[in-house]
C-alpha positions as CSV (number, residue, x, y, z in Angstrom):
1,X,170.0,-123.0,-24.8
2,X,173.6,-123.9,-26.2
3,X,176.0,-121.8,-27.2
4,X,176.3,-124.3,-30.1
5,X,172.7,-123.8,-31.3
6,X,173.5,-119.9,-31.8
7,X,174.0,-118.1,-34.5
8,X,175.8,-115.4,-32.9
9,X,174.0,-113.1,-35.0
10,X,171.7,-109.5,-33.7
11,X,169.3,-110.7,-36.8
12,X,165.6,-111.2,-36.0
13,X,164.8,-114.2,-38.7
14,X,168.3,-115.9,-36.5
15,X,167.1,-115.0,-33.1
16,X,163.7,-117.0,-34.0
17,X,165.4,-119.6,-36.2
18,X,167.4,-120.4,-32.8
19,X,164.5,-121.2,-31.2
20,X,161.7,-122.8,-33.8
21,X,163.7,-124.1,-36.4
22,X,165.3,-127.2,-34.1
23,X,164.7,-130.7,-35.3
24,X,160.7,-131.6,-34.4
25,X,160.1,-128.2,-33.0
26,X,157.6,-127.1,-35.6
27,X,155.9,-130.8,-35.6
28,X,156.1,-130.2,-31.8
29,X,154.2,-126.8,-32.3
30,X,151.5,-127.8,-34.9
31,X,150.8,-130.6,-32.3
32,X,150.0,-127.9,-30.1
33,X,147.9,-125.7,-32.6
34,X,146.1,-128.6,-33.7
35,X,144.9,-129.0,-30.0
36,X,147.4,-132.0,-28.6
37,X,148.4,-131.5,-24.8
38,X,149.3,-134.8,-23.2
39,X,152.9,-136.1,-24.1
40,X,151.7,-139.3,-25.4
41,X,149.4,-137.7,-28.5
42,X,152.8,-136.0,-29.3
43,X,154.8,-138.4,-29.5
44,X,151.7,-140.2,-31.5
45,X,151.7,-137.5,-34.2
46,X,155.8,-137.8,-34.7
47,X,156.3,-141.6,-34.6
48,X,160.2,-141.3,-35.6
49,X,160.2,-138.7,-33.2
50,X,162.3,-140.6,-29.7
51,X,160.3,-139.6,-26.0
52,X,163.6,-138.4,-25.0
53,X,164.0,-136.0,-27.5
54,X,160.3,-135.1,-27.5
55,X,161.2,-134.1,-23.3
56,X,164.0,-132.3,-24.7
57,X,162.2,-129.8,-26.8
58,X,159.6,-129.4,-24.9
59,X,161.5,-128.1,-22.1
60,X,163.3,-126.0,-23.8
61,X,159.8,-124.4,-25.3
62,X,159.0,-124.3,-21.7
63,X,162.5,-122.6,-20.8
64,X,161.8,-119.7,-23.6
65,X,158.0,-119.5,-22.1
66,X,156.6,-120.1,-25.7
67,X,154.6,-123.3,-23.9
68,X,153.7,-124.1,-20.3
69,X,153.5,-127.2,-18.8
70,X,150.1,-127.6,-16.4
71,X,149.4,-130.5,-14.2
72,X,146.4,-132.6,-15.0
73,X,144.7,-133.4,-11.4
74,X,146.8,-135.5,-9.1
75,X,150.5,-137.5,-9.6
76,X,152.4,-136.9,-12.5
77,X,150.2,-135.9,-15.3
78,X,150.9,-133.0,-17.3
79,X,149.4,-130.8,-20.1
80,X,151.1,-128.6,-22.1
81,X,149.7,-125.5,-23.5
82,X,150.5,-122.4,-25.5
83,X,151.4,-119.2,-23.6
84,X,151.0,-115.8,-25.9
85,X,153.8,-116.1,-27.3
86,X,153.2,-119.3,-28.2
87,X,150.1,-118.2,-29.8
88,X,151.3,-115.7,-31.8
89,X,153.7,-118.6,-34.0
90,X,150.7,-119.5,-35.3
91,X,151.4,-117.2,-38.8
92,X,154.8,-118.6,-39.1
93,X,153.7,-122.0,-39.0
94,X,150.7,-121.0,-41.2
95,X,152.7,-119.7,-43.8
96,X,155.1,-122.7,-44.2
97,X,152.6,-124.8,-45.1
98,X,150.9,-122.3,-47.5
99,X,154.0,-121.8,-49.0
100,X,154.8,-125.9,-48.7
101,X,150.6,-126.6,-50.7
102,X,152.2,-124.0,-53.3
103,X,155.6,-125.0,-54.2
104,X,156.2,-128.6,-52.4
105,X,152.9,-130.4,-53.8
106,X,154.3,-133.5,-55.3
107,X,157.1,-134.4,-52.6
108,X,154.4,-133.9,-49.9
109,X,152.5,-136.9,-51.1
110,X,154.6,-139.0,-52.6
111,X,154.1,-142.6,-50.9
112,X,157.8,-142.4,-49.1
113,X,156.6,-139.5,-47.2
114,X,153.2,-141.4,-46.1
115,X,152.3,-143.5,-43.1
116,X,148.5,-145.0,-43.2
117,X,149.2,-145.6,-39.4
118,X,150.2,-141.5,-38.8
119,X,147.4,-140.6,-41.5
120,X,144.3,-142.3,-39.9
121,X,145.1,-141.1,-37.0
122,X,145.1,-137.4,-38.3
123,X,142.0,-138.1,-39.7
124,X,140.5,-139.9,-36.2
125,X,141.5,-136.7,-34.3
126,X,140.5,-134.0,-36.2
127,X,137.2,-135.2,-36.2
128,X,137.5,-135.8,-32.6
129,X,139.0,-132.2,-31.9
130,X,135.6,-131.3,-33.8
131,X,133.4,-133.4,-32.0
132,X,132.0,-134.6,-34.7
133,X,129.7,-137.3,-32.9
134,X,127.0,-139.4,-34.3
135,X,123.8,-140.6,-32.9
136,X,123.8,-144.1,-34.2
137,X,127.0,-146.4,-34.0
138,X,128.9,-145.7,-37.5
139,X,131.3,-148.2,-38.6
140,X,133.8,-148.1,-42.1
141,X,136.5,-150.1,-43.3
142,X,138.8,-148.9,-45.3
143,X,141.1,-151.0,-47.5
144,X,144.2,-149.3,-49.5
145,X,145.4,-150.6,-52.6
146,X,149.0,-148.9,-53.0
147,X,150.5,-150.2,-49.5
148,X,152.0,-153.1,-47.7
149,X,150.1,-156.0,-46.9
150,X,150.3,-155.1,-43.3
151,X,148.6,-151.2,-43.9
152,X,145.8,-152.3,-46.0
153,X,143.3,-152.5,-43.5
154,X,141.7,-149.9,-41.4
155,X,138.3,-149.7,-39.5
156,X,136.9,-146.3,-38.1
157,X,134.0,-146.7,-35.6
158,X,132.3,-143.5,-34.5
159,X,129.8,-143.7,-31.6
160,X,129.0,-140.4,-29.5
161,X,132.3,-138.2,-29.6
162,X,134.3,-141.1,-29.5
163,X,136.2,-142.4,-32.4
164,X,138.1,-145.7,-32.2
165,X,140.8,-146.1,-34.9
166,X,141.9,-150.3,-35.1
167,X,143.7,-152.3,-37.4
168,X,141.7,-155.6,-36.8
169,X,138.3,-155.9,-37.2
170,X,136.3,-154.3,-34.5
171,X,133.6,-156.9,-35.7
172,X,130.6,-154.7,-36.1
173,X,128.5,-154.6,-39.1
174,X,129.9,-152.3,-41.7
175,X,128.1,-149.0,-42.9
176,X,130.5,-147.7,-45.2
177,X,133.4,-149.4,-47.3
178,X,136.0,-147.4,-49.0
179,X,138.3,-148.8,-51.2
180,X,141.7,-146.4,-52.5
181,X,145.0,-145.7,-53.1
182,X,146.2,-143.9,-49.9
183,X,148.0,-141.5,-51.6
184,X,145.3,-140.1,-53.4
185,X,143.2,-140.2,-49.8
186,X,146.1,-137.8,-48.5
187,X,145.7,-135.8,-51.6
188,X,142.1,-135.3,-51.5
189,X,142.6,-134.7,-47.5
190,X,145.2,-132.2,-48.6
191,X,143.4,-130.9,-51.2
192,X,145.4,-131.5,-54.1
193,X,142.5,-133.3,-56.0
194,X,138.8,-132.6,-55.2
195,X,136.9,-135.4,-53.7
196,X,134.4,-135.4,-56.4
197,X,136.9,-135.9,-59.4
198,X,138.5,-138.2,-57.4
199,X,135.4,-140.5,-56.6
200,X,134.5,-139.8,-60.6
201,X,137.6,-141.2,-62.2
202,X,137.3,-144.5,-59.5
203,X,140.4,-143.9,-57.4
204,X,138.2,-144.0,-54.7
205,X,135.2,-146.4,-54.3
206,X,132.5,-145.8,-51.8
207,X,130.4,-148.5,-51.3
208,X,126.6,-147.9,-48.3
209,X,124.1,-146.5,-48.2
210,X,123.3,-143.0,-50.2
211,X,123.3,-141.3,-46.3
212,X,126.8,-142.8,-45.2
213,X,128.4,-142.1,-48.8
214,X,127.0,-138.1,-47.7
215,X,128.3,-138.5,-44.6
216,X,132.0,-139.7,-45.8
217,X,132.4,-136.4,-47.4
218,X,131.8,-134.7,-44.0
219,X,133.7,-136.2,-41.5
220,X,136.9,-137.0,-44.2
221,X,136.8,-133.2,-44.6
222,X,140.6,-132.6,-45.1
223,X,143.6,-131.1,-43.5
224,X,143.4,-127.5,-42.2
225,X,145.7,-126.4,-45.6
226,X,142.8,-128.3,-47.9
227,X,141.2,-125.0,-48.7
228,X,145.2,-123.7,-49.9
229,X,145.3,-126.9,-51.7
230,X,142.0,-126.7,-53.7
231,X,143.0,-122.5,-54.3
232,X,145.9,-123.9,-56.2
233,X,143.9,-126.2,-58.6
234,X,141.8,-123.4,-59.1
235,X,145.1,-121.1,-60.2
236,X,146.8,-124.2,-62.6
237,X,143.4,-124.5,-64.1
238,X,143.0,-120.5,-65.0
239,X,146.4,-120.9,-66.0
């Protein structure tokens, strides 16, 4: 590491600060907690994130053995994965976003801070990271109200484990249509607003059968700070 990217001081909170508080590291890191090892899903979850700086950090995480890079079979395909060291981040990261559904609410989801394209995919691979398959071939279209014509339209098909994420029509029959303001699909995946009220006051509008309108509420089951989120309603409303 650069001598420019020290602190030059003996304190702990520096010492770690040198190391996880770079540009990207800690997207780079909750990449890695969230079960992303290939270099292209990284660089998918940080789209204004460049592939050379993505190398950059990485090998320096490498270089202070908090991840370890593994190769995947033959050529040049490599995993990365989290050493014990690594690991034991996992509280720090934690905590910011605790501290972040507490205190940084609003800014989180206001629209400038929300991609569709980075959202879907979020909610594509959490449910694949789940393996949350289905039997029967489920496909739902989702159409947002508060973006730019060319983010309005998404389809989700799931069939088996996989998950196909497409912004054209896949062309298979629909089974559920969701019409919403993508903010207030990020806030219900964040858990700033409860599903329920949410689908009660018509901000979002499910539209299938009674099974696949069930069945939206499981696999759009929110962010791994949604039950932080929904705690914090709970708090302003005893308030």
């Amino acid at each position: 590491m650069s001598t420019q990217t020290k602190y030059g001081q003996y304190c702990p909170i520096a010492a770690a600060a040198e190391i996880i508080a770079e540009r990207w590291t800690p997207l780079i890191l909750r990449g890695l907690f969230s079960g992303l090892t290939r270099f292209n899903e990284l660089h998918a979850s940080m789209p204004r994130l460049s592939s050379a700086l993505l190398s950059k950090r990485l090998a320096q995480l490498e270089h202070m053995q908090i991840i370890e890079r593994q190769r995947v079979g033959v050529g040049n395909k490599f995993e990365y994965h989290l050493t014990k060291s690594g690991n034991a981040l996992w509280p720090v990261l934690e905590q910011m976003g605790n501290w972040s559904q507490h205190w940084l609410r609003d800014s989180m989801t206001s629209l400038d801070n929300i991609n569709p394209d980075l959202f879907f995919w979020e909610v594509r691979f959490a449910n694949m990271s789940n393996a949350a398959g289905v039997k029967k071939r489920r496909a739902v279209e989702i159409r947002l109200t508060d973006t730019e014509a060319t983010k309005r339209l998404y389809w989700m098909v799931f069939e088996g484990c996989e998950i196909d994420l497409c912004k054209k029509d896949p062309g298979f029959e629909i089974d559920l249509w969701v019409t919403a303001p993508v903010q207030v699909l990020v806030k219900v995946w964040m858990g700033h607003i409860r599903l329920c009220d949410a689908i009660d006051i018509e901000r979002i509008s499910l539209h299938g059968s009674s099974k696949e309108v069930e069945a939206f509420g499981v696999w759009f089951k929110g962010s791994s700070f949604q039950e932080v989120g929904l705690a914090a309603i709970s708090q302003l409303n005893d308030g």
